[in-house]
C-alpha positions as CSV (number, residue, x, y, z in Angstrom):
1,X,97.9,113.5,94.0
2,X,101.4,114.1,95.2
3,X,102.3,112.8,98.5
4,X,105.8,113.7,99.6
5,X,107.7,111.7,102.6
6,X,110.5,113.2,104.8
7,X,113.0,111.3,107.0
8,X,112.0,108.1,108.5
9,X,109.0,108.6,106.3
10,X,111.0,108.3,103.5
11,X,113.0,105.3,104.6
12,X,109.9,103.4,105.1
13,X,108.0,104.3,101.8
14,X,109.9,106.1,99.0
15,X,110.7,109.8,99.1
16,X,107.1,110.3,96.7
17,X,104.4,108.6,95.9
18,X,101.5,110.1,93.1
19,X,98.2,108.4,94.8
20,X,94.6,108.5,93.4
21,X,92.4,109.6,95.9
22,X,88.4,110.1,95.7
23,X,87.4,113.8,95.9
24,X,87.1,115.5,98.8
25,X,89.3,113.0,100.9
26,X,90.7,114.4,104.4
27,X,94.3,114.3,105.2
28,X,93.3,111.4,108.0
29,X,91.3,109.2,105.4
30,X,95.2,109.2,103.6
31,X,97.3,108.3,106.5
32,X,95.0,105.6,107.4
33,X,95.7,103.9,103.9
34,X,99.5,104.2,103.9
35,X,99.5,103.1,107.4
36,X,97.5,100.0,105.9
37,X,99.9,99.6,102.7
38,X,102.9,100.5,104.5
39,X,102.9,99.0,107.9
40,X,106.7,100.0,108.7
41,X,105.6,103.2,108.5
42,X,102.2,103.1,110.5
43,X,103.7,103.9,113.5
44,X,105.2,107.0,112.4
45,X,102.2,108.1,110.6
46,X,99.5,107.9,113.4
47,X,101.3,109.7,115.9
48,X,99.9,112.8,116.5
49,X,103.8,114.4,116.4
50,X,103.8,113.7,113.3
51,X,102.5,116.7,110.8
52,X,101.0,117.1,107.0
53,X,101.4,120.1,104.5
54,X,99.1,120.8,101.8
55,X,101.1,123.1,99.5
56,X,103.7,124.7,102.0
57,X,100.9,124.8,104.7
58,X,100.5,122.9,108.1
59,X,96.8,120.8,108.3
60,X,94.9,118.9,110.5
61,X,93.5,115.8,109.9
62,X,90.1,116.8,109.3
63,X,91.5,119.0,105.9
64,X,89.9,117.8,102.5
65,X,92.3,118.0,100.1
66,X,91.9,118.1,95.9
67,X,93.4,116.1,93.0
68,X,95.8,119.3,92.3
69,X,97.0,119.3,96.1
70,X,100.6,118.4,97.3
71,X,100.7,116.7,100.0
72,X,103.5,116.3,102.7
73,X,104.3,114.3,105.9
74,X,106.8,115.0,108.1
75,X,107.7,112.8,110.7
76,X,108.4,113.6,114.4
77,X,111.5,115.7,114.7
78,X,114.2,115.0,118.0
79,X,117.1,116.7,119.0
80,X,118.3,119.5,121.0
């Protein structure tokens, strides 16, 4: 699967990563193992800011993706 980082994300772990996942694996069950493999970045990926695409589409956590899925995470955005 292909697991695309954005910003700080990206910083912490690499801009991609391919990952093999078992089937029918929820978006949470994946930020709960690159929080464990990438603890810079666990912060950042259990907020609840931060947000996941699957194939140009916002998800929730509970959303089973498949092998063919891409997979984004986009951390909190600040500004004004």
């Amino acid at each position: 699967m292909r697991v695309l980082f954005y910003g700080r994300l990206a910083d912490a772990i690499g801009p991609e990563l391919q990952l093999e996942l078992p089937p029918g694996c929820s978006v949470a069950s994946i930020r709960e193992r690159l929080a464990s493999e990438y603890p810079t970045a666990a912060a950042t990926l259990t907020t609840a800011r931060a947000l996941t695409c699957v194939d140009g589409s916002f998800v929730r956590d509970d959303y089973l993706v498949t092998a063919n899925d891409r997979v984004e995470f986009l951390p909190p955005l600040s500004g004004g």
